[in-house]
FIVEXKOL-711168 format. One record per residue: x, y, z of N, C-alpha, C, O in turn. Coordinates in pm, 1 decimal. Layout:
BEGIN
((X, Y, Z), (X, Y, Z), (X, Y, Z), (X, Y, Z));
...
END
This chain:
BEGIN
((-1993.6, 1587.5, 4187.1), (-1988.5, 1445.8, 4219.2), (-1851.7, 1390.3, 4180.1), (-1801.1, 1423.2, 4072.9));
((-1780.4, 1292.7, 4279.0), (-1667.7, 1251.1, 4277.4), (-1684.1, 1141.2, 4174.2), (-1790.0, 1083.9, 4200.0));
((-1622.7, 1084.4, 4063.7), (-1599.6, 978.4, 3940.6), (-1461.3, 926.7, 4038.2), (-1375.9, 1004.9, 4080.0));
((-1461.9, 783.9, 4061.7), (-1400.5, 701.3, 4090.0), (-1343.5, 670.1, 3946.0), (-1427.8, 669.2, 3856.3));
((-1172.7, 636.6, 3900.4), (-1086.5, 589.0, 3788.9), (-1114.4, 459.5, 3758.8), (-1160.1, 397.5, 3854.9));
((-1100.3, 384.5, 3637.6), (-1164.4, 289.3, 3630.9), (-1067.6, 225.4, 3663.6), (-952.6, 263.5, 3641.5));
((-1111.4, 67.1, 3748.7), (-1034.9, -1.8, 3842.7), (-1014.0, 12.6, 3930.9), (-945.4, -67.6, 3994.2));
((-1067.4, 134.9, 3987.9), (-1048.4, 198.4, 4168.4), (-1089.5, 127.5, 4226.7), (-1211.3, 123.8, 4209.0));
((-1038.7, 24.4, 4330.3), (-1102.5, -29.9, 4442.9), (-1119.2, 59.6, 4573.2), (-1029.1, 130.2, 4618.7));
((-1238.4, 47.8, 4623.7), (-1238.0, 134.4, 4750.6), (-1187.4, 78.4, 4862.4), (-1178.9, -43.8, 4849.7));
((-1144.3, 125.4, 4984.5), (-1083.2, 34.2, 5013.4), (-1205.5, -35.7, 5152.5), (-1193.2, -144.8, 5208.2));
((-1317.6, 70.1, 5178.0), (-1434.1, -11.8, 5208.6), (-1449.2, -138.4, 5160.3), (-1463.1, -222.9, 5248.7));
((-1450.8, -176.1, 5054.3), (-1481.4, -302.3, 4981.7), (-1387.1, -419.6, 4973.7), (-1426.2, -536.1, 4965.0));
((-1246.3, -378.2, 4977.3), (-1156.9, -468.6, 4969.1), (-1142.3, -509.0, 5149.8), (-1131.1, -435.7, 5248.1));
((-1149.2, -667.1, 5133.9), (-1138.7, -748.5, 5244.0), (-1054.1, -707.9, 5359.0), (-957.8, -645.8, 5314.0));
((-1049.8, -715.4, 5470.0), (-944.2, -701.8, 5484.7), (-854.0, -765.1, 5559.2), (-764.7, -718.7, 5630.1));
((-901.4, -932.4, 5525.9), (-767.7, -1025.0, 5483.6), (-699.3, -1010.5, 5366.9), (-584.4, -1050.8, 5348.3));
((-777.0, -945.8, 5277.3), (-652.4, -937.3, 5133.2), (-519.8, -829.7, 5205.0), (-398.0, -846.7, 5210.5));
((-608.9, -716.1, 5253.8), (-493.0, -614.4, 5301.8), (-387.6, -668.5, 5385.3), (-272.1, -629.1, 5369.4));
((-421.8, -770.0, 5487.7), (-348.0, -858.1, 5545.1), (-290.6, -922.5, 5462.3), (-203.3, -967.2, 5536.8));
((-266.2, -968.3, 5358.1), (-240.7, -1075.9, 5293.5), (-124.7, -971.3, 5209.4), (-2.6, -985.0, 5201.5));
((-192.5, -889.1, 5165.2), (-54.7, -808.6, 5059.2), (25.3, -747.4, 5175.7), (146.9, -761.4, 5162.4));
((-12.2, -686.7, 5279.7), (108.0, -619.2, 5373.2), (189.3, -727.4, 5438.0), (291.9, -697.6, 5499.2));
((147.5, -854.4, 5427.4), (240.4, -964.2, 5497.6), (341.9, -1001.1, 5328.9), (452.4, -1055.2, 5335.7));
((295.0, -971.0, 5227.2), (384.9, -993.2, 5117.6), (455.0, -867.7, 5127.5), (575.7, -888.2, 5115.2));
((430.2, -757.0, 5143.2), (525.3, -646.7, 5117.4), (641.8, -670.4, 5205.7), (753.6, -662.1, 5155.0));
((630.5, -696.6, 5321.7), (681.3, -727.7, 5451.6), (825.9, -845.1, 5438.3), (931.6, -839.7, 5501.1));
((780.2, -951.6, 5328.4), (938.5, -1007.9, 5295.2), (996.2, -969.1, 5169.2), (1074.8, -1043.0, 5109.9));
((950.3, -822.9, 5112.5), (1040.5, -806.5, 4976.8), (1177.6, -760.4, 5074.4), (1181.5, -725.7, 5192.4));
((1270.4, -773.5, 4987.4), (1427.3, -712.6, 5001.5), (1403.1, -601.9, 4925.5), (1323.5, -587.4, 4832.7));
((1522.2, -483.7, 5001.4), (1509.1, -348.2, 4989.5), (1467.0, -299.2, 4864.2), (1380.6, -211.6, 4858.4));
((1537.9, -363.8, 4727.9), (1527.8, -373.1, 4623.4), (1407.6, -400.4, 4515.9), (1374.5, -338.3, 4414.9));
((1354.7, -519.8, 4578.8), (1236.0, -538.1, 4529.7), (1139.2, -438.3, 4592.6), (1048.3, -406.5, 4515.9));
((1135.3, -372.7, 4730.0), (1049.7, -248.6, 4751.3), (1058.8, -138.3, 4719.6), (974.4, -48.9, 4725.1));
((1175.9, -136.5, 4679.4), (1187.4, 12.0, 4578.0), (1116.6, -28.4, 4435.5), (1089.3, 44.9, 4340.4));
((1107.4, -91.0, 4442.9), (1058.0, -138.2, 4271.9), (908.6, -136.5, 4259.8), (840.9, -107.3, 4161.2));
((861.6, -182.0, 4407.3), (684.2, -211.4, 4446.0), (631.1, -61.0, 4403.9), (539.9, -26.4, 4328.8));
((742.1, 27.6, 4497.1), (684.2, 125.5, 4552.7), (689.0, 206.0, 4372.2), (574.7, 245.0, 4348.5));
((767.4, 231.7, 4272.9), (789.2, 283.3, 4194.6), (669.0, 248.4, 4082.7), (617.8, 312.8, 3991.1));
((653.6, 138.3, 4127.0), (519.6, 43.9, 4046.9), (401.3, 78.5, 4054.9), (331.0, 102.3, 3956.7));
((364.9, 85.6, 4171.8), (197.9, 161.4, 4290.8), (217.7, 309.0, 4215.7), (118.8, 344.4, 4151.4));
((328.4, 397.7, 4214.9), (333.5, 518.8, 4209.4), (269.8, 534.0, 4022.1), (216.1, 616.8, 3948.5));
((308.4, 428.5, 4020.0), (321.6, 484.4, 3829.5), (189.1, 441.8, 3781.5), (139.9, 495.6, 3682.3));
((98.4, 302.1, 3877.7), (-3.7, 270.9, 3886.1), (-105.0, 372.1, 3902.9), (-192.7, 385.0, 3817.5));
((-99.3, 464.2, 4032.8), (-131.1, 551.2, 4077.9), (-183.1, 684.0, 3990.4), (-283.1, 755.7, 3988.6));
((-82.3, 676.2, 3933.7), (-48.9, 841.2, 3869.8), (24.9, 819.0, 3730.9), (132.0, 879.2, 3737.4));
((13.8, 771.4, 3637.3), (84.2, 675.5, 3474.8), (97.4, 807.6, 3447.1), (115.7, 796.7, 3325.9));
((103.8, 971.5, 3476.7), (144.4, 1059.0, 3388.2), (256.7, 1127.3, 3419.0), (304.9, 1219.3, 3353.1));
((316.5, 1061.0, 3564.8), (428.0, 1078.0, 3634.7), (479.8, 977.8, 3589.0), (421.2, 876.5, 3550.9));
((677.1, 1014.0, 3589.6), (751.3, 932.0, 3494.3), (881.7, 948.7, 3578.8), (986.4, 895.3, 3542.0));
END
């Protein structure tokens, strides 16, 4: 049996005007600030990667 991490949202469950809502925010970061998103999600993702 698969154990979901605690805080896992599925993404069944999450709206998906929120998904609309964060991909229309990702959509005006500058290059900079998306390298930063993306480094953020990753470390979110995976905190044992560095």
């Amino acid at each position: 049996m698969h154990c979901a991490p605690p805080g896992f949202v599925s993404l069944d469950s999450m709206s998906t005007d929120t998904r609309i809502h964060v991909h229309a925010l990702v959509d005006q970061l500058e290059p900079v600030q998306l390298t930063a998103l993306e480094t953020l999600l990753q470390s979110m993702l995976d905190p044992g990667v560095s």
